[in-house]
FIMAR-709603 format. One record per residue: residue number from 1; residue in three letters; z negated, x negated, y of N, C-alpha, C in turn. Coordinates in steps of 0.2 Angstrom, whole numbers, plus 5000, padded with zeros to 4 digits. Layout:
BEGIN
<node nr="NUM" rest="Ala" n_zz="Z" n_xx="X" n_yy="Y" ca_zz="Z" ca_xx="X" ca_yy="Y" c_zz="Z" c_xx="X" c_yy="Y"/>
...
***
This chain:
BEGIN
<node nr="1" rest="Unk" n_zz="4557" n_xx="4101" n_yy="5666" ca_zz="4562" ca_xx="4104" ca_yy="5670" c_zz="4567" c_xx="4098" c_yy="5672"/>
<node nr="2" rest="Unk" n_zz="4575" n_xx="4099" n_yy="5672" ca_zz="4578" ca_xx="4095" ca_yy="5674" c_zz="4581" c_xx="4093" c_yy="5681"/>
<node nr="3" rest="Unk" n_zz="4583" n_xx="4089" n_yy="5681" ca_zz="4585" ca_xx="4087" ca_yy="5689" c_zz="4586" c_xx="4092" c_yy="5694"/>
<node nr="4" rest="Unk" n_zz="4592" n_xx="4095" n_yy="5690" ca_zz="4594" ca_xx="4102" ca_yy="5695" c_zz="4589" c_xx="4107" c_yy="5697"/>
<node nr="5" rest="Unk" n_zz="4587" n_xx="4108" n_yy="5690" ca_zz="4580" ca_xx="4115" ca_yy="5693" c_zz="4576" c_xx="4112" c_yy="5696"/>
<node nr="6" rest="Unk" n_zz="4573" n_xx="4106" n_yy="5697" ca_zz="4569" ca_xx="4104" ca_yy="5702" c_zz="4571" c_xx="4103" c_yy="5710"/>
<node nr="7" rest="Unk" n_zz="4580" n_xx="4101" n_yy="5711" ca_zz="4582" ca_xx="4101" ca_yy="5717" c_zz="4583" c_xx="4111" c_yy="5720"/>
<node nr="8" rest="Unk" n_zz="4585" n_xx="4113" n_yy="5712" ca_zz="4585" ca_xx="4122" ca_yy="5714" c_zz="4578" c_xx="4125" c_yy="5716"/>
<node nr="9" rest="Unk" n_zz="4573" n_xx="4123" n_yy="5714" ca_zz="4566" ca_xx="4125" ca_yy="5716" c_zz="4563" c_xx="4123" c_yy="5722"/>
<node nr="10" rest="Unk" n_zz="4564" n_xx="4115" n_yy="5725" ca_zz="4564" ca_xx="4114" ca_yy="5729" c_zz="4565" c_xx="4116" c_yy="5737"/>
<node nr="11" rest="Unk" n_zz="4572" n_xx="4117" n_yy="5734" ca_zz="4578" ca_xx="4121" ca_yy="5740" c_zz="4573" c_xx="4130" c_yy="5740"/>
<node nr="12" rest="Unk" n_zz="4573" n_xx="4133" n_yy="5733" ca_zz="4570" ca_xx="4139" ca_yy="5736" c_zz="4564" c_xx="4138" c_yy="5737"/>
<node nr="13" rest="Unk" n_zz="4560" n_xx="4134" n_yy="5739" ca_zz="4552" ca_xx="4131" ca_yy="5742" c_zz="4554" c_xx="4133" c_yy="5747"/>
<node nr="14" rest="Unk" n_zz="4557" n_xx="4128" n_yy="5752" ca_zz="4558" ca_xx="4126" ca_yy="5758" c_zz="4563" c_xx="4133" c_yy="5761"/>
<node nr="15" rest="Unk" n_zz="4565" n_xx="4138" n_yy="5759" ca_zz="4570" ca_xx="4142" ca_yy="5762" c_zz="4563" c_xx="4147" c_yy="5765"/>
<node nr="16" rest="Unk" n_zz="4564" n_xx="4151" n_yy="5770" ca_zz="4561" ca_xx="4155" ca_yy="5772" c_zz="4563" c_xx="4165" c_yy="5770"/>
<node nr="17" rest="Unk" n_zz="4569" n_xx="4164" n_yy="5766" ca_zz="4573" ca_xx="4169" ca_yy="5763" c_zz="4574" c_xx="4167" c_yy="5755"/>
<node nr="18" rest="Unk" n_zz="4576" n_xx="4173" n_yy="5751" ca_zz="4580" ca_xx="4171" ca_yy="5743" c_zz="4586" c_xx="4170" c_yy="5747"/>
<node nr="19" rest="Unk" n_zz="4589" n_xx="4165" n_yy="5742" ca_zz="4594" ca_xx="4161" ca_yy="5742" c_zz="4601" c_xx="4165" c_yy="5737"/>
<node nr="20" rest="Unk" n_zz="4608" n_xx="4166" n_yy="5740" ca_zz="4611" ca_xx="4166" ca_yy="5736" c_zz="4616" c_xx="4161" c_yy="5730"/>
<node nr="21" rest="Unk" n_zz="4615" n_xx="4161" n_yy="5726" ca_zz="4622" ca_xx="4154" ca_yy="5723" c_zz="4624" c_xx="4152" c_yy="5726"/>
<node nr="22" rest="Unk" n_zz="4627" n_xx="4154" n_yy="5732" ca_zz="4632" ca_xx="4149" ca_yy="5733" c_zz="4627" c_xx="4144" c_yy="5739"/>
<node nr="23" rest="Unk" n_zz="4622" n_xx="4147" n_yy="5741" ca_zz="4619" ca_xx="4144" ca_yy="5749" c_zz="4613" c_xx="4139" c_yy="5745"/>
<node nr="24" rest="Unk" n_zz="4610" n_xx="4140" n_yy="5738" ca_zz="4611" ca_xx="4136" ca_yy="5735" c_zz="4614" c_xx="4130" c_yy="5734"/>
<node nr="25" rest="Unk" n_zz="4619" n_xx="4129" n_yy="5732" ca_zz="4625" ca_xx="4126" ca_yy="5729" c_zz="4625" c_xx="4122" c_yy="5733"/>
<node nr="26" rest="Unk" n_zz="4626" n_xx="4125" n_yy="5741" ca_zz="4629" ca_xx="4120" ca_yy="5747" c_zz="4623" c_xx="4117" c_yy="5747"/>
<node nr="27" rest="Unk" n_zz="4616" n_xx="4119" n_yy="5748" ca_zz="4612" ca_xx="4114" ca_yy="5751" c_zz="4610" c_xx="4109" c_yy="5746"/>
<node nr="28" rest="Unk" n_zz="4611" n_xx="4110" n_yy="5741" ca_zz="4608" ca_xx="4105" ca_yy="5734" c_zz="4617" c_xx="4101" c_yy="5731"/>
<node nr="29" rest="Unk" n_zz="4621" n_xx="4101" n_yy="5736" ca_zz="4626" ca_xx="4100" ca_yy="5733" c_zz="4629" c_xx="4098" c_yy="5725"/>
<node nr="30" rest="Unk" n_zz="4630" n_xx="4107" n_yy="5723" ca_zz="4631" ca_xx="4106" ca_yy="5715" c_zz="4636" c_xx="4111" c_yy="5716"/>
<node nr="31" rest="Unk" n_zz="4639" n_xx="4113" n_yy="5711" ca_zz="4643" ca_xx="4117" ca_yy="5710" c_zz="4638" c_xx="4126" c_yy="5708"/>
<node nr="32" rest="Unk" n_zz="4644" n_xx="4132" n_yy="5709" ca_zz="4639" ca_xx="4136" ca_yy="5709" c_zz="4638" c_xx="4138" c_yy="5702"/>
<node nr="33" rest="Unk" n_zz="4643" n_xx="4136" n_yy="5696" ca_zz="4642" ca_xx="4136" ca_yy="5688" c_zz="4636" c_xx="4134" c_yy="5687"/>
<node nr="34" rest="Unk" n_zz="4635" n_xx="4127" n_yy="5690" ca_zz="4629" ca_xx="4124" ca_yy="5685" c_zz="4622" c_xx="4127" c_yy="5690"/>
<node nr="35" rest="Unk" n_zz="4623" n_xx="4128" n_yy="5697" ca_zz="4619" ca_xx="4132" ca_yy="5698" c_zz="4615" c_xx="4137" c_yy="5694"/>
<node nr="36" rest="Unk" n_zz="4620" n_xx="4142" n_yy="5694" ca_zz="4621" ca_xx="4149" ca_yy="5691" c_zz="4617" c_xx="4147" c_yy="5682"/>
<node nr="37" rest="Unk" n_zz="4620" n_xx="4141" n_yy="5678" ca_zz="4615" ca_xx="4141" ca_yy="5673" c_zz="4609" c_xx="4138" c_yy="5674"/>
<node nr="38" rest="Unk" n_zz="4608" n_xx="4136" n_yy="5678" ca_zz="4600" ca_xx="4132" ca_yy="5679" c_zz="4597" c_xx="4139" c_yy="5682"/>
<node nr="39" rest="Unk" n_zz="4598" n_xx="4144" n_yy="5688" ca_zz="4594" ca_xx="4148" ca_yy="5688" c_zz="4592" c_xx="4154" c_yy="5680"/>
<node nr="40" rest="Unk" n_zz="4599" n_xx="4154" n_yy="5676" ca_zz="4596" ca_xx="4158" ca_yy="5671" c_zz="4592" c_xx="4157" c_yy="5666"/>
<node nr="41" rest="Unk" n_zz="4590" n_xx="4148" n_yy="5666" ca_zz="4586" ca_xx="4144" ca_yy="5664" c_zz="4579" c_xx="4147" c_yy="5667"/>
<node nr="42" rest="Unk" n_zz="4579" n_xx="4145" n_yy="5673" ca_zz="4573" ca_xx="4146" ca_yy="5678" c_zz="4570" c_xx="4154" c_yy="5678"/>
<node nr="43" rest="Unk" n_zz="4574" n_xx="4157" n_yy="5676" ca_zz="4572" ca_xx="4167" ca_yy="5677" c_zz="4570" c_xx="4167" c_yy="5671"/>
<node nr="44" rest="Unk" n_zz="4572" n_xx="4163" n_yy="5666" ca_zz="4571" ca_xx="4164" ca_yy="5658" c_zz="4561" c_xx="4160" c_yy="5657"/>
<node nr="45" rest="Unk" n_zz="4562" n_xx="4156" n_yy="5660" ca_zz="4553" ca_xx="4153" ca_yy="5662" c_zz="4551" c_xx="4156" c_yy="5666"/>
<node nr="46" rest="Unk" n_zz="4553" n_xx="4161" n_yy="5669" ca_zz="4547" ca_xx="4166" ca_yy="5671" c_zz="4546" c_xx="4162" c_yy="5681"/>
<node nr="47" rest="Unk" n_zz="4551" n_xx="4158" n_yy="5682" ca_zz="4548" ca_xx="4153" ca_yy="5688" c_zz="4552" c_xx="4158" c_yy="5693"/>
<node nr="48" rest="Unk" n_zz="4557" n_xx="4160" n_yy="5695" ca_zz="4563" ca_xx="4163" ca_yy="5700" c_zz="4562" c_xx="4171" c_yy="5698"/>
<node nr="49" rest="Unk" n_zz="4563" n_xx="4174" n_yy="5704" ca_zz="4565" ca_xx="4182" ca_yy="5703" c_zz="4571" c_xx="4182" c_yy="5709"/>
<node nr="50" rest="Unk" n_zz="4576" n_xx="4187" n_yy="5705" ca_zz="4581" ca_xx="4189" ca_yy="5708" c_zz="4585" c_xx="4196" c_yy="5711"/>
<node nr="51" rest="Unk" n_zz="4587" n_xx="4197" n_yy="5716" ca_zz="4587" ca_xx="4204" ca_yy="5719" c_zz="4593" c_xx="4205" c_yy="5721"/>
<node nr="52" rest="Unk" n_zz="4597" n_xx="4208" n_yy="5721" ca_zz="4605" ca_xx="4208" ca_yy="5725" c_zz="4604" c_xx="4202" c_yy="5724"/>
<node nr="53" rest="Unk" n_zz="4606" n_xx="4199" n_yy="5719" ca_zz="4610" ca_xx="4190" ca_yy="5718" c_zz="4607" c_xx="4188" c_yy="5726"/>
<node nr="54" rest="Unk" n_zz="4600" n_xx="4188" n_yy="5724" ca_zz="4598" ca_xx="4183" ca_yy="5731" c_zz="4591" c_xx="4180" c_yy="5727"/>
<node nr="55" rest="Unk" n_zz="4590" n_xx="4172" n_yy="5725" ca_zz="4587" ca_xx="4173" ca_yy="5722" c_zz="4578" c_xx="4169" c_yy="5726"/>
<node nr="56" rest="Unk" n_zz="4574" n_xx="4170" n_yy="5722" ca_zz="4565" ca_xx="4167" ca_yy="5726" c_zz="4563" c_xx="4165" c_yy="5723"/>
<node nr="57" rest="Unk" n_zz="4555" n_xx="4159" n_yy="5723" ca_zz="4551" ca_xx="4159" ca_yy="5717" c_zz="4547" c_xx="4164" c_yy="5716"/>
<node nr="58" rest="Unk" n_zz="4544" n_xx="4164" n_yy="5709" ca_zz="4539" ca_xx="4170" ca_yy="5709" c_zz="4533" c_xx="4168" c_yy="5709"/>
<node nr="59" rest="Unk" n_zz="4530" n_xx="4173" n_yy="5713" ca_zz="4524" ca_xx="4173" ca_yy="5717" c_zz="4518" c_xx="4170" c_yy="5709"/>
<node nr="60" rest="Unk" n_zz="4515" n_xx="4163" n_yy="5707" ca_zz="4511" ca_xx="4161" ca_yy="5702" c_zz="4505" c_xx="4162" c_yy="5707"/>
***
């Protein structure tokens, strides 16, 4: 996993809600593109679900 998807995963760890791209972005200071492909990285590993573009980890 690379840096991003670890600070993306992080960040949805410690949220008590899913997160949308952009509330990601702000708190992991990234932009929302590369956000956006790191999450479709992440949903393609089977790590994140997403719902109305708000996205979790999945319950392992």
């Amino acid at each position: 996993m690379g840096k991003l998807e670890s600070q993306i995963v992080s960040a949805l760890q410690n949220s008590d809600k899913p997160l949308t791209i952009s509330e990601i972005a702000l708190q992991i200071d990234a932009s929302e593109k590369k956000v956006y492909r790191s999450l479709r990285k992440l949903f393609a590993k089977g790590k994140i679900d997403g719902n109305n573009r708000r996205y979790k980890l999945t319950q392992e």
